[in-house]
C-alpha positions as YAML, in Angstrom:
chain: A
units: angstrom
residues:
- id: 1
  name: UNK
  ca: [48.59, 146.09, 98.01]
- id: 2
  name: UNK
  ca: [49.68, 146.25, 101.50]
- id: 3
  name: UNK
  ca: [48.64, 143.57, 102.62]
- id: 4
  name: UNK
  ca: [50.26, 141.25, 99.41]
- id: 5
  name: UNK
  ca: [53.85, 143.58, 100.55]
- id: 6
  name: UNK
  ca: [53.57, 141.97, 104.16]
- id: 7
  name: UNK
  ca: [52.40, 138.55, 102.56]
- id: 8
  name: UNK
  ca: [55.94, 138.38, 100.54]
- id: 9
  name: UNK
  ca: [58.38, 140.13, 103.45]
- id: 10
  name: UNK
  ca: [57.05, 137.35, 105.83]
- id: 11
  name: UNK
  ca: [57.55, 134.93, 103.09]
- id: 12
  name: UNK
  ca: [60.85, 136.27, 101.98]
- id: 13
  name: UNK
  ca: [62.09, 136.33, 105.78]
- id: 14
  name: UNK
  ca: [60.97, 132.72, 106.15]
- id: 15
  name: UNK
  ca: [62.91, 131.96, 103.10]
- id: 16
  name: UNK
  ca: [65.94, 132.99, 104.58]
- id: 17
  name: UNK
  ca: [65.04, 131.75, 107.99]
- id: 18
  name: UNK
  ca: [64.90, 128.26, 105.96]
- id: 19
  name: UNK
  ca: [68.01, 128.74, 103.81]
- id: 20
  name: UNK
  ca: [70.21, 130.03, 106.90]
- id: 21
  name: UNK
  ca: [69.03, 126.58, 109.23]
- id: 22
  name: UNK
  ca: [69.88, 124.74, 106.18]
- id: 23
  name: UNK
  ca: [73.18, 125.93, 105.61]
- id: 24
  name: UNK
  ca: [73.81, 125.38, 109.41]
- id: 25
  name: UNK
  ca: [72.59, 121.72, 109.01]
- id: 26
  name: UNK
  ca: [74.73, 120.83, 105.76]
- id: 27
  name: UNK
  ca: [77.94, 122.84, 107.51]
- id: 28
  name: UNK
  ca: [77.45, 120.01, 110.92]
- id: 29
  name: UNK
  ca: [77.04, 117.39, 108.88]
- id: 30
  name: UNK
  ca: [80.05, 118.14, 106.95]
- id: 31
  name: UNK
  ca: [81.72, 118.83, 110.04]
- id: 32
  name: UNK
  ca: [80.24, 115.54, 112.41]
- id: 33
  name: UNK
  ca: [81.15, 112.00, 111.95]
- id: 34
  name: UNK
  ca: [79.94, 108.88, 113.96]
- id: 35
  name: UNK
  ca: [81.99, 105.65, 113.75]
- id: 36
  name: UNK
  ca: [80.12, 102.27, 114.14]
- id: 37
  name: UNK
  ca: [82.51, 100.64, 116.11]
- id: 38
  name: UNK
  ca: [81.11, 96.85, 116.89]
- id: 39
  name: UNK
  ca: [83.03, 93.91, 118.71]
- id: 40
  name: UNK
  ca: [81.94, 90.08, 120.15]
- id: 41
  name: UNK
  ca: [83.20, 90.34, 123.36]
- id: 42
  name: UNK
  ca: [81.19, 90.85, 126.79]
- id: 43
  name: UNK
  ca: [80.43, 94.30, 127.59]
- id: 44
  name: UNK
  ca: [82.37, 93.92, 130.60]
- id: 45
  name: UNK
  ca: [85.23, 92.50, 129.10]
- id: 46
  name: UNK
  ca: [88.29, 94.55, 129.64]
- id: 47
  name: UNK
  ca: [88.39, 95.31, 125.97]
- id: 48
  name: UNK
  ca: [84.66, 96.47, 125.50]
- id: 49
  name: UNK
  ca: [85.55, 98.52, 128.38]
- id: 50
  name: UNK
  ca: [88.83, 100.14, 126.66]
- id: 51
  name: UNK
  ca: [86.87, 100.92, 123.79]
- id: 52
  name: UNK
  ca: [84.41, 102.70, 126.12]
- id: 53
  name: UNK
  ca: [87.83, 104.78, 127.01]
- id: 54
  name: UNK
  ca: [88.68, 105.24, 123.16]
- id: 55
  name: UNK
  ca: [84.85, 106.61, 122.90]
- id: 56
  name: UNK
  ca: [85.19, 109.08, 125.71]
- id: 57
  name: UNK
  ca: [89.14, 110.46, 124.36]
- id: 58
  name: UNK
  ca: [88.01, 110.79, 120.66]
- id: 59
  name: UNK
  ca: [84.64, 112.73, 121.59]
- id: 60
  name: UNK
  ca: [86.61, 114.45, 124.36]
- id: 61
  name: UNK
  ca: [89.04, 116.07, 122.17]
- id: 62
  name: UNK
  ca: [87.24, 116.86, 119.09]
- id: 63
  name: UNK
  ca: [84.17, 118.33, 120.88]
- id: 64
  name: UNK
  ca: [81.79, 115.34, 119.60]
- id: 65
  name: UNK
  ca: [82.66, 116.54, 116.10]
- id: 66
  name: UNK
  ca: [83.24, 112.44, 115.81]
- id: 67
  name: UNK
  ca: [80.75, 110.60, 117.82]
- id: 68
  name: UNK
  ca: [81.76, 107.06, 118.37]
- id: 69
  name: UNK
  ca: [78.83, 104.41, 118.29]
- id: 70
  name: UNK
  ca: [79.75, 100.64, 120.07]
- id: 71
  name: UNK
  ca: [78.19, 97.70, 119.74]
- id: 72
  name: UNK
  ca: [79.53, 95.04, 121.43]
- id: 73
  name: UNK
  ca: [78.37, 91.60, 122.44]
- id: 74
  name: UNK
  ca: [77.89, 90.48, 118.83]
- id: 75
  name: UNK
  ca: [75.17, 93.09, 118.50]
- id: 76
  name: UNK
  ca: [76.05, 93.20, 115.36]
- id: 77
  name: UNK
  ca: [76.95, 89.64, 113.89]
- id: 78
  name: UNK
  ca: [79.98, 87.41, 115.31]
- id: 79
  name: UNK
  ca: [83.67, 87.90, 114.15]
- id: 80
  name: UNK
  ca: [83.90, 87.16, 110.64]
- id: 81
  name: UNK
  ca: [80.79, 89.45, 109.83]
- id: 82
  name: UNK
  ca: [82.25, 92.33, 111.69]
- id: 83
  name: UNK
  ca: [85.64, 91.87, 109.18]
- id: 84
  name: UNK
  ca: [83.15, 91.77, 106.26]
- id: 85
  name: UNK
  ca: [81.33, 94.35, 107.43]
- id: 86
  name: UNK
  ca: [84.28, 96.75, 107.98]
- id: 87
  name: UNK
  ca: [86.10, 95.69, 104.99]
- id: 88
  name: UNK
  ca: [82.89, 96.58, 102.88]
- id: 89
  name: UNK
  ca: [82.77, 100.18, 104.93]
- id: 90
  name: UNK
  ca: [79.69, 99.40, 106.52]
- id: 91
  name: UNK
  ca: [80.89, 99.25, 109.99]
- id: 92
  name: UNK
  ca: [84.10, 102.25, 110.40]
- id: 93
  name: UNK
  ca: [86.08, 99.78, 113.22]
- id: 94
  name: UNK
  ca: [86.14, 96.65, 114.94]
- id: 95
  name: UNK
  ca: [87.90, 94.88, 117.69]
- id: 96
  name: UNK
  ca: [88.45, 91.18, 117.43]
- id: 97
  name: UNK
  ca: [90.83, 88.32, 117.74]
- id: 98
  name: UNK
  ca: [93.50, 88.32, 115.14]
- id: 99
  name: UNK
  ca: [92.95, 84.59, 114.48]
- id: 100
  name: UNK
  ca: [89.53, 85.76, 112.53]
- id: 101
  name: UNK
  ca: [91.09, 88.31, 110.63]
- id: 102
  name: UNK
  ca: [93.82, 85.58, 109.58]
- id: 103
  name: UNK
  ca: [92.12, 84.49, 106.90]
- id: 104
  name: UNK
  ca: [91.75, 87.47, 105.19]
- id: 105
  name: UNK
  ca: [95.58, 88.56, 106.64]
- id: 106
  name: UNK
  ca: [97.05, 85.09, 106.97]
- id: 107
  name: UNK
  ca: [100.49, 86.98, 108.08]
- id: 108
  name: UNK
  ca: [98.99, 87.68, 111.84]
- id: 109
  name: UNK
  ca: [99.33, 83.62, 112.21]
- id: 110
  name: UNK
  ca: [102.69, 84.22, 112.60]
- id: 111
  name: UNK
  ca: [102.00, 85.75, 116.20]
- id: 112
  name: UNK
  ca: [100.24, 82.18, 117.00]
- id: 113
  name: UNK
  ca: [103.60, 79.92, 117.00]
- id: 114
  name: UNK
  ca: [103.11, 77.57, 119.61]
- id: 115
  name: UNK
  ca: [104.68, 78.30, 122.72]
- id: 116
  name: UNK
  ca: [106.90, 81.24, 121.72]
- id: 117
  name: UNK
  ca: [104.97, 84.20, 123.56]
- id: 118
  name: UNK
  ca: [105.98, 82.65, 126.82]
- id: 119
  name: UNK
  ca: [104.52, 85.80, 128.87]
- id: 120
  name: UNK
  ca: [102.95, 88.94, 128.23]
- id: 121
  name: UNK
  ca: [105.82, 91.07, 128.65]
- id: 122
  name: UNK
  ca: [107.51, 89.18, 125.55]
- id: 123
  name: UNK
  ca: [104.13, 88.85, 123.75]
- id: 124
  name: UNK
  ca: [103.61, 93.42, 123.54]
- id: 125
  name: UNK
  ca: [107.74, 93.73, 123.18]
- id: 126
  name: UNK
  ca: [107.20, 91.49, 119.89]
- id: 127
  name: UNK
  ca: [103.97, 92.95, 118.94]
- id: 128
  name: UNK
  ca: [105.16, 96.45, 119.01]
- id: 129
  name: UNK
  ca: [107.95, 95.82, 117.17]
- id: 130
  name: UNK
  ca: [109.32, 95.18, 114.10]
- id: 131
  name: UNK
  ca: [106.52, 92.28, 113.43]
- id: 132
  name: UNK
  ca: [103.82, 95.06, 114.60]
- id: 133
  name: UNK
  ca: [105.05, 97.34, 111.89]
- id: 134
  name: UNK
  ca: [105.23, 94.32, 109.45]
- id: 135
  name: UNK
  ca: [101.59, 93.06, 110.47]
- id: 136
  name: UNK
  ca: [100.41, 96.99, 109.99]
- id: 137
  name: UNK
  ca: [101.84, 96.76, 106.07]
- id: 138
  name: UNK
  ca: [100.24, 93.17, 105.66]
- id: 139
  name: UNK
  ca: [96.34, 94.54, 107.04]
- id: 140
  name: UNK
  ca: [96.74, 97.82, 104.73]
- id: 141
  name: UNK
  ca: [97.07, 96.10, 101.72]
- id: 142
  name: UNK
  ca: [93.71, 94.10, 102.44]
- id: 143
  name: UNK
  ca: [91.97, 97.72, 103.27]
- id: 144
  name: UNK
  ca: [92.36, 97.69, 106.80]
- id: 145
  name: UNK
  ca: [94.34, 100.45, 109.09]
- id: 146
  name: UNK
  ca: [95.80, 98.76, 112.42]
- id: 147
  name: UNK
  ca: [94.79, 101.06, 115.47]
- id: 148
  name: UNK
  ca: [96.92, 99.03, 117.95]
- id: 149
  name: UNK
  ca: [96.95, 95.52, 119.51]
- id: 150
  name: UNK
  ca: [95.15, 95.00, 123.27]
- id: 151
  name: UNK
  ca: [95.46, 91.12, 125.39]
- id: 152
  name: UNK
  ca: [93.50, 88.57, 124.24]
- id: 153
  name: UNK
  ca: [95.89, 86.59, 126.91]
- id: 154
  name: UNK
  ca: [97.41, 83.16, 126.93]
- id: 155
  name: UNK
  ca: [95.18, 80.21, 125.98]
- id: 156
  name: UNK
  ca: [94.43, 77.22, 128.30]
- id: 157
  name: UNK
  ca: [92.51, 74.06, 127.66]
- id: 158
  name: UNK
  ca: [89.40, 73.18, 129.09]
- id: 159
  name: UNK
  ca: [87.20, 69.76, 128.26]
- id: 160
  name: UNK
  ca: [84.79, 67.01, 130.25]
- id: 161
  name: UNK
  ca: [86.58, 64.01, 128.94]
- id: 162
  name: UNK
  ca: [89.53, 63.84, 131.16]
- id: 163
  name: UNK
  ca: [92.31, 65.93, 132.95]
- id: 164
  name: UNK
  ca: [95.46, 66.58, 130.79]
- id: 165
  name: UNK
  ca: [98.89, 65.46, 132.00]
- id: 166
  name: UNK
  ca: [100.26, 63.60, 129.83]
- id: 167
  name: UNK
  ca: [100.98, 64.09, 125.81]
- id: 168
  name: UNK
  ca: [98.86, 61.18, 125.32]
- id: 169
  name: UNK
  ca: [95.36, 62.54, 126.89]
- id: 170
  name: UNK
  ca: [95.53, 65.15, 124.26]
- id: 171
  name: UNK
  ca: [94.84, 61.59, 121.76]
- id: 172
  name: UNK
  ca: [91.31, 62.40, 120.11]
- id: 173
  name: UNK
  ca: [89.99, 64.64, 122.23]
- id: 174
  name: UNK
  ca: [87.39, 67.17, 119.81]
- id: 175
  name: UNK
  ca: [88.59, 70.41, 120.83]
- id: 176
  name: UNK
  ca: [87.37, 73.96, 119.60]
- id: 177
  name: UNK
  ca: [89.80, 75.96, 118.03]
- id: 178
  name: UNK
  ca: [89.29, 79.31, 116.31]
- id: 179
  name: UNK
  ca: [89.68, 79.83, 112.74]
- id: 180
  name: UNK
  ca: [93.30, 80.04, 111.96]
- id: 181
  name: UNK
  ca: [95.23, 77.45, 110.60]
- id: 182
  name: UNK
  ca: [98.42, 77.23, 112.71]
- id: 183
  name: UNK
  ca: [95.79, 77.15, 115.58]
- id: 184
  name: UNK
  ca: [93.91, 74.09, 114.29]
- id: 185
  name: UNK
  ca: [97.58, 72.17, 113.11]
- id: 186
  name: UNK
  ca: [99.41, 72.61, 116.51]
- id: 187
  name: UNK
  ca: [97.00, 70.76, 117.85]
- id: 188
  name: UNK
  ca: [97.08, 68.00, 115.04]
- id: 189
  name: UNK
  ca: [100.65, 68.19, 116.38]
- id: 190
  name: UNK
  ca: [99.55, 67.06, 119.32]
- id: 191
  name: UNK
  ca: [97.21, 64.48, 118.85]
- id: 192
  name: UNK
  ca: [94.01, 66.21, 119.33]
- id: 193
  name: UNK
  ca: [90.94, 66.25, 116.74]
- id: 194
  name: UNK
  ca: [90.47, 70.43, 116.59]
- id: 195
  name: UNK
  ca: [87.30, 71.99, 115.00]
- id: 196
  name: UNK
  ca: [87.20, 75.25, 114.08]
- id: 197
  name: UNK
  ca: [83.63, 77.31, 115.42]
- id: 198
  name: UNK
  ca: [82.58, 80.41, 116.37]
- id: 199
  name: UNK
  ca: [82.39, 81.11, 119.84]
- id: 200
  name: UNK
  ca: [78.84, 82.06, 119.29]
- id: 201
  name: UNK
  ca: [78.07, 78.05, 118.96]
- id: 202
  name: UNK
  ca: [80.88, 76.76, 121.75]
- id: 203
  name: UNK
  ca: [78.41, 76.53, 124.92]
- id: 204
  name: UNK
  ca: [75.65, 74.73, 123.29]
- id: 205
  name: UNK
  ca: [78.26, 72.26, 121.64]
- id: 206
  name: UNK
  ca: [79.66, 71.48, 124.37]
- id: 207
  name: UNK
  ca: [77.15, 70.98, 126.59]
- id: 208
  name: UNK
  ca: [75.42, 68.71, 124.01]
- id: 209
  name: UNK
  ca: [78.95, 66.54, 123.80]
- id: 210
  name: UNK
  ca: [79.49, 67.34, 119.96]
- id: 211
  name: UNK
  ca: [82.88, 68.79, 120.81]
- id: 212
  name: UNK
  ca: [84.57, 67.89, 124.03]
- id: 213
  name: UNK
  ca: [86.69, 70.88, 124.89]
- id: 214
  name: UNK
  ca: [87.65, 74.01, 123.88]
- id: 215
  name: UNK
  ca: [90.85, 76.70, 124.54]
- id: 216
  name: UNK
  ca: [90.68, 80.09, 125.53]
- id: 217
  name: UNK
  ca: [92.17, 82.70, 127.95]
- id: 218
  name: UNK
  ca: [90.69, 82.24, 131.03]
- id: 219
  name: UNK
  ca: [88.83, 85.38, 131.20]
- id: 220
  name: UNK
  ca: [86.77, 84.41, 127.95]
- id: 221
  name: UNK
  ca: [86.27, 80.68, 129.92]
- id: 222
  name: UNK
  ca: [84.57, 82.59, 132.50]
- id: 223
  name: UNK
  ca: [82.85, 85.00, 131.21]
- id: 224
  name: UNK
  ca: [81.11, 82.72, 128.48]
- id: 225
  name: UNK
  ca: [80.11, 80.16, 131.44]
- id: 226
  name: UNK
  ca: [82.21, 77.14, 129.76]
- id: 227
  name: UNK
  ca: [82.92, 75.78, 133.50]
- id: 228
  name: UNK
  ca: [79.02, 75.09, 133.46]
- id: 229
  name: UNK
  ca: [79.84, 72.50, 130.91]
- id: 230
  name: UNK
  ca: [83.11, 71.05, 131.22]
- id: 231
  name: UNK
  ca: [84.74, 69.94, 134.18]
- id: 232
  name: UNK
  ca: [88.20, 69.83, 133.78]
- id: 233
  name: UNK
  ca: [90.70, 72.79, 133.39]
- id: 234
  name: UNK
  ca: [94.19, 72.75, 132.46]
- id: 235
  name: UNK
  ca: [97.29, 75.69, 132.03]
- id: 236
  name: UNK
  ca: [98.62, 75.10, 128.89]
- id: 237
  name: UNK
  ca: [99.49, 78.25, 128.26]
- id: 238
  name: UNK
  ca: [99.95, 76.94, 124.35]
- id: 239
  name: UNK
  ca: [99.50, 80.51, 122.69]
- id: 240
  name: UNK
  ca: [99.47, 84.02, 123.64]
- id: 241
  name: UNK
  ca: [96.16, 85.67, 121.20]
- id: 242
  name: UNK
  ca: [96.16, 89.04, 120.90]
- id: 243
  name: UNK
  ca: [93.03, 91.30, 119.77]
- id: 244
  name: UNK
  ca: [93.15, 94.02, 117.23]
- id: 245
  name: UNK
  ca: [91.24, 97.32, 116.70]
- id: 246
  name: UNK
  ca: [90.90, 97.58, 113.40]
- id: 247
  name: UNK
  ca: [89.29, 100.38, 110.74]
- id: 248
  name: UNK
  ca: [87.80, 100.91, 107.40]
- id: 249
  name: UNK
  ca: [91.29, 101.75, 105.37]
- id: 250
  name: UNK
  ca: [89.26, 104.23, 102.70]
- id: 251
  name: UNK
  ca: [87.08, 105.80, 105.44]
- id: 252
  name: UNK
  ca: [90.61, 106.45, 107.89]
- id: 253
  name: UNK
  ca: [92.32, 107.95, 104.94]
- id: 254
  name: UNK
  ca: [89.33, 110.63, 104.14]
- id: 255
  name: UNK
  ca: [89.83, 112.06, 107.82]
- id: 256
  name: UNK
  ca: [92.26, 114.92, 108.04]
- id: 257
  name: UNK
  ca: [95.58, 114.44, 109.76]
- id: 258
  name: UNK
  ca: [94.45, 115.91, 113.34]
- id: 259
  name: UNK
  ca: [91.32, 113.65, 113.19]
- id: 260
  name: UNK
  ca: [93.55, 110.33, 112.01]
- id: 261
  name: UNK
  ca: [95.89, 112.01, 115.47]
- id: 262
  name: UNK
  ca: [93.04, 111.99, 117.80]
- id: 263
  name: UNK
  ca: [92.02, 108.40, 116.84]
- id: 264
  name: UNK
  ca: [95.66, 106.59, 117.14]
- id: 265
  name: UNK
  ca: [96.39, 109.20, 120.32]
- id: 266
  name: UNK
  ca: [92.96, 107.70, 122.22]
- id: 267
  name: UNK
  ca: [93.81, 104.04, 120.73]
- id: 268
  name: UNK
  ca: [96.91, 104.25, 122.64]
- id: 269
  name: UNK
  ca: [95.19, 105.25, 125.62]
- id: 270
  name: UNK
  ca: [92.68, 102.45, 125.26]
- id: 271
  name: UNK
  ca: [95.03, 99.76, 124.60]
- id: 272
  name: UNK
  ca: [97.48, 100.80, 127.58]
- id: 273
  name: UNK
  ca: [94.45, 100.61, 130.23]
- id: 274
  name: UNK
  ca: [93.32, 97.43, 128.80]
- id: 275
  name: UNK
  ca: [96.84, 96.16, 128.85]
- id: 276
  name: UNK
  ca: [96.62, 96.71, 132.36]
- id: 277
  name: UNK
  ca: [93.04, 95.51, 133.59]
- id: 278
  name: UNK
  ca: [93.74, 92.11, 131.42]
- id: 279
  name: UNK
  ca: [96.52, 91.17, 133.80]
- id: 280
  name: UNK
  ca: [94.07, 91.86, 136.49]
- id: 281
  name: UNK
  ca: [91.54, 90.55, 134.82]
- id: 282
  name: UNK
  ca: [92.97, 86.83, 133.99]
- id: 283
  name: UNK
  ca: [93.97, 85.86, 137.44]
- id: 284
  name: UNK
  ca: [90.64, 86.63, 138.34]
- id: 285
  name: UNK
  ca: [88.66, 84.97, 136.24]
- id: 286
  name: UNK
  ca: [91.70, 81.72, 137.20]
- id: 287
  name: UNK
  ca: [90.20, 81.94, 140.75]
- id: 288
  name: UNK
  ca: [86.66, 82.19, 139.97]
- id: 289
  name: UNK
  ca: [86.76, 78.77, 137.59]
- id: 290
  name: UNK
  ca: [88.55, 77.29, 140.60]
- id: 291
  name: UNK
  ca: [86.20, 78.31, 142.96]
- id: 292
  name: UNK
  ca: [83.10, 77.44, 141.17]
- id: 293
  name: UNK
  ca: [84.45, 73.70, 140.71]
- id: 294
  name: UNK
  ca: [86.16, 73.09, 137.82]
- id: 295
  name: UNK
  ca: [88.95, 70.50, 138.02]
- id: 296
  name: UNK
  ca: [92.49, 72.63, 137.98]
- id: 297
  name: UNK
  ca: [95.69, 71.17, 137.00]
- id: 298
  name: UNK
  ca: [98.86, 72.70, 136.52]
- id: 299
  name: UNK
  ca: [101.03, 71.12, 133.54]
- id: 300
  name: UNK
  ca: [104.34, 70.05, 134.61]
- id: 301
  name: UNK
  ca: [107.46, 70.83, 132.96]
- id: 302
  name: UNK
  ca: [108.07, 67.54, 131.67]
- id: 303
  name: UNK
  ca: [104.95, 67.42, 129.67]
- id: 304
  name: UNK
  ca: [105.52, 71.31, 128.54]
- id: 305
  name: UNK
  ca: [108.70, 70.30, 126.76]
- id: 306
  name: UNK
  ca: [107.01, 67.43, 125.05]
- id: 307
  name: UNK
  ca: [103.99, 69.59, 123.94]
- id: 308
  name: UNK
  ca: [107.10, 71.79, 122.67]
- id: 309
  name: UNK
  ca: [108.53, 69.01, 120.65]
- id: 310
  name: UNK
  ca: [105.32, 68.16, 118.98]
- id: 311
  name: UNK
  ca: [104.65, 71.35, 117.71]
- id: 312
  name: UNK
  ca: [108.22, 71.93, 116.84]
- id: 313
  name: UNK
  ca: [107.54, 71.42, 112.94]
- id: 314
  name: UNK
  ca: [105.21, 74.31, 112.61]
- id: 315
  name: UNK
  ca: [107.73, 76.79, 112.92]
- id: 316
  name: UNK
  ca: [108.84, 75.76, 109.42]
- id: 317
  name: UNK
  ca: [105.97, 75.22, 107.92]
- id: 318
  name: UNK
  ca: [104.66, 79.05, 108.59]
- id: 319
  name: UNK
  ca: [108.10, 79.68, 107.00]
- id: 320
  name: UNK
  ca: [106.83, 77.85, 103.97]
- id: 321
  name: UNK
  ca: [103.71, 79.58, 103.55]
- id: 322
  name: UNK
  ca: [104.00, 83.33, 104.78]
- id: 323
  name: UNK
  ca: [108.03, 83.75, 104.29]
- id: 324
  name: UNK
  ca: [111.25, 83.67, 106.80]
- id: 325
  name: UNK
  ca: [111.37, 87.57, 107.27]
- id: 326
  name: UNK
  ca: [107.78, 87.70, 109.34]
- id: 327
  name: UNK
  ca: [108.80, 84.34, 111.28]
- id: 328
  name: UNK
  ca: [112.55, 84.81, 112.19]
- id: 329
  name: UNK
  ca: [111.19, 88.44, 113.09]
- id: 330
  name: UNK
  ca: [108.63, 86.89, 115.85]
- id: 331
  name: UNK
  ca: [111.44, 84.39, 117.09]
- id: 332
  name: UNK
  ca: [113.73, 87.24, 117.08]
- id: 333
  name: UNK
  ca: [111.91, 89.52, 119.08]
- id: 334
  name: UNK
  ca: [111.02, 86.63, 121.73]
- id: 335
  name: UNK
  ca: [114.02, 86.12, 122.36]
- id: 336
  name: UNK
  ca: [115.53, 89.83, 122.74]
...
């Protein structure tokens, strides 16, 4: 008998030993979150690096009660999978070039009108403004809650065929364009024969001749080795791209008001250092093309103004297809 009253007090005692660790368990895992957070550009690219700064605020101040996973580099599938994946809730955020959220959100082309962000100090005083706040409305209908808006940087053309200074060297030349359609028609504008692509397949295309150029900031030139296959490189300055942090509308809205806080609070922190290091950043990577060899050539302002006139219609078509409010707001705000 004694021995079956010992049998059940240790069993009872492990009972509770098992019900107590289980209670703990379910109370963390009510309590802990971990955002997949994933991204295509370089881990050293300034805004991999903000995000590491977003990572290190959010688990900073809520005592790793969120945990913030990052996956950059395309760890986890290019561009457009990333907005799949964090429109579907399987990733929580993203960070990415608004030109491949555009076609989901064709509103953000209106911050790609050729040759109206003529710096970066005009591009963030229009951005977080009045068309920020209209942009905002335009992702959260689509499920998506804007966490702020970090330098892509202006875009500058780069190809093997020839150097660019006048109108008429644009004439055929295949360049790579991303996936938004004011993008690809400015450069109609201009004479050019754009392809859209992911940068994923740029390198290889171009260094096989299917494409003969592409345009990008000239940190993303460098640090996707594009001077290793093209020769010349020219400051068009065309566009200024900007890239957006993005998150899972349903999952953001589940989080309590101090978590949803702590997010947009570290976001700004993120997005202010990488506003910073991009300046930095772009004259750097400027140099480094130079230095390595590529052919520089600065456009001149004659053939600015006529790269102005060609692209002058565009302007009214974005009117056409995403209204006058958005579009007089962006030339509005450019001009303040």
């Amino acid at each position: 008998m004694g021995n079956n009253v010992h049998s059940f007090r240790g069993f009872f005692k492990k009972s509770l030993l098992t019900i107590s660790l289980g209670a703990t368990l379910a109370t963390a895992s009510v309590h802990a979150d971990t955002l997949r957070v994933a991204g295509n550009f370089a881990v050293d690219h300034s805004s991999t690096l903000a995000m590491e700064v977003f990572k290190k605020e959010v688990e900073a101040a809520t005592d790793g009660d969120i945990n913030v996973n990052l996956f950059p580099a395309m760890q986890l599938g290019g561009a457009s999978e990333n907005v799949d994946q964090v429109r579907s809730g399987v990733l929580s955020m993203t960070w990415i070039g608004v030109s491949f959220l555009s076609r989901t959100v064709p509103e953000l082309e209106a911050v790609s009108l050729p040759f109206v962000l003529k710096d970066r100090e005009t591009a963030f005083r229009v951005i977080d403004g009045k068309v920020g706040d209209l942009l905002n409305e335009k992702l959260a209908e689509k499920g998506f809650v804007a966490l702020g808006f970090m330098e892509l940087g202006a875009r500058h053309i780069t190809n093997s065929v020839r150097p660019i200074e006048s109108i008429e060297d644009f004439e055929g030349l295949k360049i790579r364009l991303q996936p938004n359609e004011t993008h690809l028609n400015s450069f109609r504008a201009l004479g050019a024969s754009p392809v859209s692509m992911g940068i994923n397949e740029v390198y290889s295309a171009l260094q096989q001749k299917v494409i003969d150029g592409q345009e990008n900031p000239f940190s993303i030139i460098r640090k996707n080795n594009f001077g290793e296959v093209q020769q010349y490189l020219t400051d068009t300055n065309h566009f200024f791209d900007f890239i957006v942090v993005v998150a899972n509308k349903k999952k953001f809205d589940r989080m309590s008001d101090e978590e949803q806080q702590v997010l947009r609070e570290s976001m700004a922190k993120a997005v202010a250092w990488q506003r910073d290091k991009a300046a930095e950043e772009d004259l750097e990577s400027r140099n480094e093309l130079i230095a390595a060899g590529m052919k520089f050539n600065a456009v001149t302002p004659e053939l600015h103004q006529q790269m102005q006139q060609k692209t002058a219609g565009i302007v009214d078509d974005l009117k056409e297809r995403l209204g006058a409010e958005l579009i007089d707001a962006v030339l509005e705000g450019a001009k303040s």
